[in-house]
N, C-alpha and C positions, 0 to 999 in steps of 0.2 A: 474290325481287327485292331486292336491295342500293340502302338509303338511304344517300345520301349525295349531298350538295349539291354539294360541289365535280366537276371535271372531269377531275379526278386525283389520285391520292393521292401523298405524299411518301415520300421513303427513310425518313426519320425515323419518321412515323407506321406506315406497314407494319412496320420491324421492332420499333416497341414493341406494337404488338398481337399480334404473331407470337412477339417474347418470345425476340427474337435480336438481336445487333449491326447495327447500318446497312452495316457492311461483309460480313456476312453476306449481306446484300438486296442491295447493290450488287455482289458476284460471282458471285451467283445470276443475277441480269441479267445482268451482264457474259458469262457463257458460257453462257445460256439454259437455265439448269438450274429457271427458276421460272418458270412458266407462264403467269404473270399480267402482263407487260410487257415493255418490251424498255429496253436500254442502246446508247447509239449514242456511238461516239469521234469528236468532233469536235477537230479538231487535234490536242493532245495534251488535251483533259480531256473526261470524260464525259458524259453526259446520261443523264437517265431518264424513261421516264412507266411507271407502275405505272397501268393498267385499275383502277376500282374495283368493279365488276361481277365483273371474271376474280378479282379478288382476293379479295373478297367467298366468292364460290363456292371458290377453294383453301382458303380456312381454315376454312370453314364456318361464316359468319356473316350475320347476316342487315341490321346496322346498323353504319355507321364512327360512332363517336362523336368 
């Protein structure tokens, strides 16, 4: 089970515990190459929600600090 309080995690926080760039995590979303969320294009600028549970479980971690 994945602690973490919040309702979603950020671009920012996923890729500095993953230990990649923000742009790495947002093109991974962006073409559904990372399992743990989705990106959706609204007009022309993005969005994201990153699951903290699926995310959780991809990295193998058991707390978001």
């Amino acid at each position: 089970m994945c602690k973490y309080t919040g309702k979603h995690l950020s671009v920012i926080k996923a890729a500095e515990i993953m230990g990649k760039s923000q742009q790495f995590v947002r093109i991974g979303l962006q073409r559904g190459l990372l399992p743990f969320g989705t990106a959706v294009k609204m007009s022309s600028i993005w969005t994201y929600y990153i699951s903290p549970k699926q995310f959780c479980d991809y990295v193998g971690i058991k707390n978001i600090i």
